[in-house]
C-alpha positions as CSV (number, residue, x, y, z in Angstrom):
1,X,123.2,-37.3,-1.0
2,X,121.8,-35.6,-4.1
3,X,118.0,-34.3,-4.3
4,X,115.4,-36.4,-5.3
5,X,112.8,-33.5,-6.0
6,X,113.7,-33.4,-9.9
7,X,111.4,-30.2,-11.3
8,X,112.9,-31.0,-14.5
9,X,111.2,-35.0,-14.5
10,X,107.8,-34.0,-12.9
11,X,107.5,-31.0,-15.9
12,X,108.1,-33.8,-18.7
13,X,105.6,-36.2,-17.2
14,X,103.0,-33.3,-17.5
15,X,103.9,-32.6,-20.7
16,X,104.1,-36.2,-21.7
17,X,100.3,-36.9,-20.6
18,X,99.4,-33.7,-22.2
19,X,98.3,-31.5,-18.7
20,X,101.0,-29.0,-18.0
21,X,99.5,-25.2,-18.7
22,X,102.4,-24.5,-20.9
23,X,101.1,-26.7,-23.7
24,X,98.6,-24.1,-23.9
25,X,98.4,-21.2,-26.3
26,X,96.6,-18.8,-24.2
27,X,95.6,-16.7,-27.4
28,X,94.1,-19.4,-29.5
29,X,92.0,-21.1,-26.7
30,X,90.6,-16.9,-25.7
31,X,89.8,-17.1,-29.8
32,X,88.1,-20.5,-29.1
33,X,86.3,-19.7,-26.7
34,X,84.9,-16.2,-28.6
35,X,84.1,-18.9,-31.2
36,X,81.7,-20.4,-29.6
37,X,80.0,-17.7,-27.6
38,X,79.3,-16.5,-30.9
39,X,77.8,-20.0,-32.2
40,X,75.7,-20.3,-28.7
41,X,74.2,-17.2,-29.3
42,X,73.6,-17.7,-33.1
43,X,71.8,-21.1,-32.0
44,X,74.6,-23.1,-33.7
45,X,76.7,-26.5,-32.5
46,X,78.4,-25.0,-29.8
47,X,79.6,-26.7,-26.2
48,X,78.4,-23.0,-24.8
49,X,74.2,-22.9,-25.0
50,X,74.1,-19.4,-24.1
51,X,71.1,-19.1,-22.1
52,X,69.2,-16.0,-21.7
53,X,68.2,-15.1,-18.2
54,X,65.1,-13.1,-18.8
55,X,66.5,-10.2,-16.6
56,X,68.1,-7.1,-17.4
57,X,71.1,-5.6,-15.1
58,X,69.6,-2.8,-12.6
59,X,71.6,0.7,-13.6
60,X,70.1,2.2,-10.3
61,X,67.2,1.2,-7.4
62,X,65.3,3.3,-6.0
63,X,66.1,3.8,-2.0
64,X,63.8,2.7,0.1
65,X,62.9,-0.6,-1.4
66,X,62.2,-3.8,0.3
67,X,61.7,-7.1,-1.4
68,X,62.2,-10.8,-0.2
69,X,64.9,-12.9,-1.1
70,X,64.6,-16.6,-1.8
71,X,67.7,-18.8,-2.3
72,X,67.2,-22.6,-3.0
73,X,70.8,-24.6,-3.0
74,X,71.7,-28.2,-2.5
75,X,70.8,-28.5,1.0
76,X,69.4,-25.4,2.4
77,X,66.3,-23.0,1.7
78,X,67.1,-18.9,2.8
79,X,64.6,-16.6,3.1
80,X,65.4,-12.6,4.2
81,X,63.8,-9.5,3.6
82,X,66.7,-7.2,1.5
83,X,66.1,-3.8,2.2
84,X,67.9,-0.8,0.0
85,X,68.8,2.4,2.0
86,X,70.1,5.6,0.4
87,X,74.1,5.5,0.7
88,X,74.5,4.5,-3.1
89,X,74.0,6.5,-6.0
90,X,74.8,5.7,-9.8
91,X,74.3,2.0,-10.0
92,X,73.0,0.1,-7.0
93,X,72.8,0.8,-3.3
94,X,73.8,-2.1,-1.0
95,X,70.6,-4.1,0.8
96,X,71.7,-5.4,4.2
97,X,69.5,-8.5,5.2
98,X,67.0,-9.1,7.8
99,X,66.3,-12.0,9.7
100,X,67.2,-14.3,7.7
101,X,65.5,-18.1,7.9
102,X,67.1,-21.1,7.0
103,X,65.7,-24.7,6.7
104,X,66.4,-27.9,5.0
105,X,65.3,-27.5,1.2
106,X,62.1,-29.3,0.7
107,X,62.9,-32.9,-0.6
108,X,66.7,-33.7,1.2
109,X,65.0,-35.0,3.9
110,X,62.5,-37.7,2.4
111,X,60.1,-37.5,-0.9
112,X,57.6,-35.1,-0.9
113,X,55.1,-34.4,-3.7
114,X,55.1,-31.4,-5.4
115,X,52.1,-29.2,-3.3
116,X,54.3,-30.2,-0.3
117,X,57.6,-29.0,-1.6
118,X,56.0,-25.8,-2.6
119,X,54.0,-24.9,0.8
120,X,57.3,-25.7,2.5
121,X,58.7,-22.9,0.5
122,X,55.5,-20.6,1.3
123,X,55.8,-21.4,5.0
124,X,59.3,-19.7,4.8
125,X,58.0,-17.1,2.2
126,X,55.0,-16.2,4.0
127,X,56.2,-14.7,7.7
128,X,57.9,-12.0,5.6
129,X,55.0,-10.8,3.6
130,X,52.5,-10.9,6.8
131,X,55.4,-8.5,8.9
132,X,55.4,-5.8,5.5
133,X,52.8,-5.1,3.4
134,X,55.5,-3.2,1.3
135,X,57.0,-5.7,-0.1
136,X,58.4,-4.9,-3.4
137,X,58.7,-8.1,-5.3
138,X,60.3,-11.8,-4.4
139,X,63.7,-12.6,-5.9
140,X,64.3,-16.7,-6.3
141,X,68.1,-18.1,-6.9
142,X,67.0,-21.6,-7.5
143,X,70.5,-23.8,-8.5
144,X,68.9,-26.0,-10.2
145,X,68.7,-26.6,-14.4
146,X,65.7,-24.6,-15.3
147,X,64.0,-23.3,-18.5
148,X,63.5,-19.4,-18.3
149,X,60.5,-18.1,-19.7
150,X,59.9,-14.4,-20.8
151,X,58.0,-13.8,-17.6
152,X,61.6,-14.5,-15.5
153,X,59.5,-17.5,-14.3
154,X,61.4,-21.2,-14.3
155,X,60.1,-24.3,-15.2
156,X,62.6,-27.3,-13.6
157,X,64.1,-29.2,-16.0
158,X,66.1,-31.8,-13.2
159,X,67.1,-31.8,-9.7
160,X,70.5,-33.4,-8.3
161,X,70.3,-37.1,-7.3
162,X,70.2,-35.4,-3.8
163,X,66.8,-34.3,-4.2
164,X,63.4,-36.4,-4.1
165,X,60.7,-34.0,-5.3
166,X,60.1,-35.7,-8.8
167,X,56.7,-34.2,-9.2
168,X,58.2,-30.7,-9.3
169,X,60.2,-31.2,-12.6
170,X,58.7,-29.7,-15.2
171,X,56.8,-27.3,-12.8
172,X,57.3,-23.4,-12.8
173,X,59.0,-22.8,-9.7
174,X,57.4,-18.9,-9.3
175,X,53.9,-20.0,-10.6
176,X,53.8,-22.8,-7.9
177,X,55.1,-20.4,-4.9
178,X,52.2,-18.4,-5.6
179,X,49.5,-21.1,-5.8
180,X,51.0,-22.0,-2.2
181,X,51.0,-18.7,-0.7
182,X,47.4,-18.4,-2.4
183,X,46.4,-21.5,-0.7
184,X,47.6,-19.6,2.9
185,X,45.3,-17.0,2.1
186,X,47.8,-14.4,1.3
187,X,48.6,-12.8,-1.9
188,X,52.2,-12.7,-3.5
189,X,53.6,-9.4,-4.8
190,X,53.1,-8.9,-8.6
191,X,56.5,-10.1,-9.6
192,X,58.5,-13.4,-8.4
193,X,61.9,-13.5,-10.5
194,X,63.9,-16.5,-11.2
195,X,67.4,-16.9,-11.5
196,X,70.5,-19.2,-10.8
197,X,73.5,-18.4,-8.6
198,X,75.3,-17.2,-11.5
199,X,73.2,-14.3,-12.5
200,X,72.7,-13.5,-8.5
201,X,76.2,-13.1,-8.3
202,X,76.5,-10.8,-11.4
203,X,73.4,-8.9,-9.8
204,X,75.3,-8.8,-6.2
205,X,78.2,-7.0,-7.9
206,X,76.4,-4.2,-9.1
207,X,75.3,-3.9,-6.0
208,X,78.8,-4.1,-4.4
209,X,81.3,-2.9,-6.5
210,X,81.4,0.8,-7.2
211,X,81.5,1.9,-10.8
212,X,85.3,2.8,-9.9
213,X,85.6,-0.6,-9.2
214,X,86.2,0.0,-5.7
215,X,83.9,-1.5,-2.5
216,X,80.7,-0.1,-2.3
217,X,80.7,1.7,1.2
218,X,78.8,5.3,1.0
219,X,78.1,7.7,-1.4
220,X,80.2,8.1,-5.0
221,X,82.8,11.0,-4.1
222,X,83.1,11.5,-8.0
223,X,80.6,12.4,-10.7
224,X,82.3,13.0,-13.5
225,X,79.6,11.8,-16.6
226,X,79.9,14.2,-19.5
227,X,76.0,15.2,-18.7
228,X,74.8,11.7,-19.7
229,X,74.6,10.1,-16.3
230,X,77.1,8.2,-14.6
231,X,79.6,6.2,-16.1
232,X,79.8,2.8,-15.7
233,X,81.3,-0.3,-16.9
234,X,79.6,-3.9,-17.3
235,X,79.7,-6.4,-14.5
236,X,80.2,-10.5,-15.3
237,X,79.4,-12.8,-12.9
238,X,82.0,-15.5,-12.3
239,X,81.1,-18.9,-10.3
240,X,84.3,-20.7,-9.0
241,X,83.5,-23.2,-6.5
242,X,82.1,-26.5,-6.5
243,X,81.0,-25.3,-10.3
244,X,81.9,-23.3,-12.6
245,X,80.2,-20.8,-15.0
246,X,80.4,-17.0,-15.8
247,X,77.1,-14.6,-17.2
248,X,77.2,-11.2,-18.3
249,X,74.9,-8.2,-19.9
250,X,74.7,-9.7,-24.0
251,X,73.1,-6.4,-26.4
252,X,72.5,-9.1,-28.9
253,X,70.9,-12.5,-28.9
254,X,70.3,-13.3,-32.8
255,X,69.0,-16.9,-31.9
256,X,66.0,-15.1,-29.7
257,X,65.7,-11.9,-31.7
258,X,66.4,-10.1,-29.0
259,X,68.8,-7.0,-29.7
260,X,69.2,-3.8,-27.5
261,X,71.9,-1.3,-26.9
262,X,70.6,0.5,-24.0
263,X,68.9,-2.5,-21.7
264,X,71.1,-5.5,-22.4
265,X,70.2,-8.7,-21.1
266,X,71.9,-11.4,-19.0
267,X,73.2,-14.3,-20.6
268,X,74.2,-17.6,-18.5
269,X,76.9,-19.2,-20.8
270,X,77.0,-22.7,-19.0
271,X,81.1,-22.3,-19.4
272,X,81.7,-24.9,-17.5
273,X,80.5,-27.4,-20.6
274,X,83.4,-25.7,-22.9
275,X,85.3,-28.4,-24.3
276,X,89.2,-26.8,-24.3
277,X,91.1,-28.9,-27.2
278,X,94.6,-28.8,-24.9
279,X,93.5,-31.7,-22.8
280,X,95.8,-34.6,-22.3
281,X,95.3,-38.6,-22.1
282,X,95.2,-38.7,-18.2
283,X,92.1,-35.9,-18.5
284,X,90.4,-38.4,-20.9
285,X,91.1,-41.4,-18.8
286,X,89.7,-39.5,-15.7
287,X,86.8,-38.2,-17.2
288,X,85.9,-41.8,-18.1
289,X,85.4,-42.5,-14.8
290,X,82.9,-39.8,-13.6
291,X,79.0,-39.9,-13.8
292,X,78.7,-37.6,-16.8
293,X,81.5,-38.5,-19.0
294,X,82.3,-36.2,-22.2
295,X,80.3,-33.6,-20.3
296,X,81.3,-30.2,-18.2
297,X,84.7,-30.6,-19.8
298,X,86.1,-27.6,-18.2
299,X,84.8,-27.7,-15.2
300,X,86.4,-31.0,-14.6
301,X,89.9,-29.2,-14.7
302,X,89.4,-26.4,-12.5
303,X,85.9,-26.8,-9.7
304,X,86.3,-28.0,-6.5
305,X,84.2,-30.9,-7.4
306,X,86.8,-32.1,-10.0
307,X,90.1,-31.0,-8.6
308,X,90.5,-33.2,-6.0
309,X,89.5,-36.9,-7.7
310,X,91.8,-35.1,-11.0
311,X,94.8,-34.4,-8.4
312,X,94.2,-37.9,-7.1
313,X,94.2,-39.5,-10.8
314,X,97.4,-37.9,-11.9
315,X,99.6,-38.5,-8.9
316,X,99.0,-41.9,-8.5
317,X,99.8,-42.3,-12.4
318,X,102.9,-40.2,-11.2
319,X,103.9,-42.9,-8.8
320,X,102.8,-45.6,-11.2
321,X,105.7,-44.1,-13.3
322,X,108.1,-43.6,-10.3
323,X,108.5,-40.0,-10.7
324,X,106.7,-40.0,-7.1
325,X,108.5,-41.8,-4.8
326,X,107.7,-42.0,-0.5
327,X,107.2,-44.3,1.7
328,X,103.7,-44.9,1.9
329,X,102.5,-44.6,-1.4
330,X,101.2,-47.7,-1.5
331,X,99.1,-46.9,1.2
332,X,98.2,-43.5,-1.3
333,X,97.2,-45.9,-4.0
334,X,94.5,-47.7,-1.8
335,X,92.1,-44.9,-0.8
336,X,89.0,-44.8,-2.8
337,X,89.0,-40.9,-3.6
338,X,90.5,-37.7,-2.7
339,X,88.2,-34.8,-1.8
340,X,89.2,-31.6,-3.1
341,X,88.4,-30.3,1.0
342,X,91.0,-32.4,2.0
343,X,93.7,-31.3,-0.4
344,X,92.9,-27.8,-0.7
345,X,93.5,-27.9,3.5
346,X,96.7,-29.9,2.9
347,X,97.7,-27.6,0.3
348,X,97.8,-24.4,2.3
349,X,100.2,-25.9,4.9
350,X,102.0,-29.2,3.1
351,X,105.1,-28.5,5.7
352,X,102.3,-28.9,8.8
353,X,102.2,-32.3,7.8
354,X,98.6,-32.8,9.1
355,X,95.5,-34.0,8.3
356,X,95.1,-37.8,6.0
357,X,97.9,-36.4,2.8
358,X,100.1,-35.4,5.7
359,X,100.2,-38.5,7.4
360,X,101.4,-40.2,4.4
361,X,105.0,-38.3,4.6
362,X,107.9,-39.3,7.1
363,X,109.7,-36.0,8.3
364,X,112.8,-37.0,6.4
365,X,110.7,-37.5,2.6
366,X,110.6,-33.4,2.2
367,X,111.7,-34.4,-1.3
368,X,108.9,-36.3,-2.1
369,X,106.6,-33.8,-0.1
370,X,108.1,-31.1,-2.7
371,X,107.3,-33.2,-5.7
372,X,103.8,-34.2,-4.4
373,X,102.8,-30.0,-4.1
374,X,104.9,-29.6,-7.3
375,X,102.6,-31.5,-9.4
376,X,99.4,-30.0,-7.5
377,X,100.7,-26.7,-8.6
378,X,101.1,-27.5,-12.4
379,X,97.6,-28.7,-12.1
380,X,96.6,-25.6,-10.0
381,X,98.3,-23.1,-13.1
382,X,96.8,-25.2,-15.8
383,X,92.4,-24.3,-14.1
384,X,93.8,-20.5,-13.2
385,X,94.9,-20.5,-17.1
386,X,91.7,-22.0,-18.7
387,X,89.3,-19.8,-16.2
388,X,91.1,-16.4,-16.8
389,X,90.7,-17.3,-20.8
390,X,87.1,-17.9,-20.0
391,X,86.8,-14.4,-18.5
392,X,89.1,-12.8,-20.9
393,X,87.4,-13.8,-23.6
394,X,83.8,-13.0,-22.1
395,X,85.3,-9.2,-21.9
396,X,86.9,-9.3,-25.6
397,X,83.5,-10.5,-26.8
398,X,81.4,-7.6,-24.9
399,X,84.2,-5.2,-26.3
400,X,84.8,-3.6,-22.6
401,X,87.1,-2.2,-20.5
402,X,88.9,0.7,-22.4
403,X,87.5,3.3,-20.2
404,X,90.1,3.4,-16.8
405,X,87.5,5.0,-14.9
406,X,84.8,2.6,-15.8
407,X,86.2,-1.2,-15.5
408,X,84.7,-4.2,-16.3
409,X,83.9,-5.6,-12.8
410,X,83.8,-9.3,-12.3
411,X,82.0,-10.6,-9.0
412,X,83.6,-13.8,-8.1
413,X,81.3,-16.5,-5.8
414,X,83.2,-19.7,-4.7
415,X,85.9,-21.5,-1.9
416,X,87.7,-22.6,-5.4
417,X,88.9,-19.3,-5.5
418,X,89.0,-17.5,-2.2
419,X,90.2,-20.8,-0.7
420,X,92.2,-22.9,-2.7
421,X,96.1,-22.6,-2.3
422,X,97.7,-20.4,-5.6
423,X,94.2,-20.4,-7.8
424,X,93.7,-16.6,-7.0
425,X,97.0,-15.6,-7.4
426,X,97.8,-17.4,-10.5
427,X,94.0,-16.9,-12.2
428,X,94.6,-12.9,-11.7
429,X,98.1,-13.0,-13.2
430,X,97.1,-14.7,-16.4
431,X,93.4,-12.9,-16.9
432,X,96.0,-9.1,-16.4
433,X,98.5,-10.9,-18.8
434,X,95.4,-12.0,-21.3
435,X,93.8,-8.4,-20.8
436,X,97.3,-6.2,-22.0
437,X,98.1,-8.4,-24.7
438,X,96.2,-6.4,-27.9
439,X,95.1,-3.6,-26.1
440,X,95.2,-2.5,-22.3
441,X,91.8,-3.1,-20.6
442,X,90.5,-2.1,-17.4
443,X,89.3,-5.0,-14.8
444,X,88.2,-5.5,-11.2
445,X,87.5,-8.7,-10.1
446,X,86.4,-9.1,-6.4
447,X,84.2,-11.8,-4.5
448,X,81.1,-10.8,-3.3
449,X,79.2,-12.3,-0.3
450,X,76.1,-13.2,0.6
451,X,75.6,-13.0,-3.2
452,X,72.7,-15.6,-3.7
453,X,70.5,-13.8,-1.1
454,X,71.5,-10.0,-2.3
455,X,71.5,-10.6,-6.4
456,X,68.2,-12.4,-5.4
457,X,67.0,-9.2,-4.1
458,X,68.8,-7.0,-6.7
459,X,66.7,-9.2,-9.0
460,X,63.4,-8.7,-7.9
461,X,63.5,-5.1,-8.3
462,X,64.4,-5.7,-12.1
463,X,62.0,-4.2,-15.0
């Protein structure tokens, strides 16, 4: 009985609907993408906006420092109090966190106006200041679209349908913290510094990874600097979950005037919104169907928001076509969505057979169960390829990476990447391959943890 797993068949129906990763030229989407960094920052057309953080990477903290960190995501306020010891030296020193609070974020549980949804936040905010009088500064990841003024201050722009706190848009988040502790009789440290989750993880690995590009852990062994201080390369922060987006240190911003060699400052490219030209007609049919069609065009291939409803699109065209064929695909072809949870947990173990997508295999279809994973994976290489071209390009732009000792370090935050089945493997292959192809360059990438909370912190100690 021959094989009905047919490699050969499920390669030309991604190629014939325009999705598999070899339909790619890695080289001209990397000069793409340089394209329109360039344009974002000039303040031309471009699906990158560029967006400058306000905030400057830290080279080095002082030890001893304590500061509060704030970090506002889709369902959950954290407050701790960070505090910097002495076992680093050259660019950061790690901050270990205390006590950290958790609630419900201030408008997931019912509509509140927008003095409530900021005294919530002080009521979080202000144990930590009445404990230490030494507090050093307040650092505030708030995920949420904001406008970033030259104070490092952020005035909402929207919140996620989630959310009920319409009074609070257009509000500056730090401004409004500070009237609320005011209003509690206690008085906020000097600075409060916004920032999203991007730039916190850029900030957390500086703080974590050595200039070597090894874990941060104790002391530097090595001090080799030429007499001009410690050398170290520049550190991008990478978002790979249920988003996507990178930032990194920018010398030059021509469309703000702002131009420095020595104390560069951190751009948040909004990559996610690059629009790749090799996407295919089931990507355009698919994005027809989400809330924000013709938008986050990249991010739809390759975030665990998108992967799982784009896995599901594709493979029932695939059995549409009969290039799919089990027993219960019918049955496949009747659920209402497919959570990227569900497959990514499916993924890691297809041969388990467990969980809804195992269910829908007898023991005897291994064929079909082959051909179902097979597909996955084309998808799986073709988001590895277009997020190592985003990082590759982000390192070609900044011109990094020659020095061996000093790579360019990129903190990773997200389950996308740490969790979902060949992503890491396959993005680190094709950002090495991308990296050697003119000239070698020297790269680290490594997730962080706790990175909202500690680049929070790491923030509020900026100049």
């Amino acid at each position: 009985m021959g094989s009905s797993f047919k490699p050969e068949e499920l390669a030309g129906f991604a190629r014939h609907y325009g999705f598999h990763y070899d339909s790619v030229d890695p080289v001209q989407l990397v000069r793409d993408i340089r394209v329109d960094i360039e344009r974002g920052l000039q303040g031309q057309t471009s699906s990158l906006p560029m967006i400058p953080a306000a905030i400057s990477p830290v080279n080095q903290i002082a030890a001893g420092k304590t500061v509060i960190a704030l970090d506002a995501g889709g369902t959950n306020l954290r407050a701790a109090r960070v505090r910097f010891d002495e076992n680093g030296k050259g660019t950061t020193v790690p901050g270990t966190a205390e006590g950290t609070r958790k609630v419900p974020m201030p408008g997931t549980q019912g509509r509140v106006s927008a003095e409530q949804f900021f005294d919530e936040i002080a009521e979080v905010t202000a144990p930590f200041l009445a404990e230490d009088s030494d507090i050093q500064g307040i650092g505030f990841c708030f995920s949420y679209p904001m406008e970033i003024t030259k104070e490092a201050d952020g005035i909402l722009l929207a919140f996620s349908k989630e959310m009920d706190a319409p009074e609070v848009i257009g509000k500056s988040i730090g401004r409004g913290l500070r009237e609320a502790l005011a209003r509690r009789k206690i008085k906020a440290p000097e600075k409060i510094i916004l920032l999203n989750d991007t730039v916190a993880t850029l900030l957390c690995g500086l703080a974590e990874i050595k200039p070597d590009g090894g874990k941060r852990e104790g002391p530097d062994k090595y001090g080799i600097d030429g007499g001009q201080g410690p050398v170290s390369g520049p550190v991008i922060g990478f978002i790979l979950g249920t988003g996507f987006n990178t930032a990194y240190p920018e010398k030059s911003i021509p469309k703000t005037g702002f131009h420095s060699e020595s104390s560069p400052q951190i751009v948040v490219c909004e990559t996610g919104t690059f629009a790749p030209r090799y996407l295919g007609y089931l990507d355009r049919e698919y994005d027809a169907t989400t809330k924000n069609p013709g938008a986050y065009t990249l991010e739809k291939t390759t975030s665990g928001a998108y992967l799982g409803p784009l896995n599901f699109h594709i493979l029932k065209q695939a059995i549409r076509d009969g290039v799919l064929r089990f027993k219960k695909s019918g049955e496949f072809l009747s659920w209402p969505n497919l959570q990227t949870k569900d497959l990514s947990a499916f993924l890691r173990a297809p041969l388990a057979m467990e969980g809804p997508l195992g269910a829908l295999f007898d023991r005897d279809e291994r064929d079909a169960l082959t051909s179902f994973v097979y597909l996955c994976s084309i998808i799986t290489q073709r988001g590895a390829l277009f997020s190592a071209a985003i990082l590759a390009a982000t390192v070609e732009h900044m011109d990094a990476g020659y020095d061996p000792f000093a790579p360019v370090r990129i903190a990773v935050e997200g389950t996308t990447y740490t969790r979902y089945h060949g992503m890491r493997e396959a993005l680190e292959s094709y950002l090495q391959t991308m990296l050697v192809t003119d000239k070698p360059r020297s790269c680290v990438i490594a997730p962080v943890e706790q990175a909202s909370l500690l680049g929070a912190a790491v923030a509020a100690l900026t100049e």
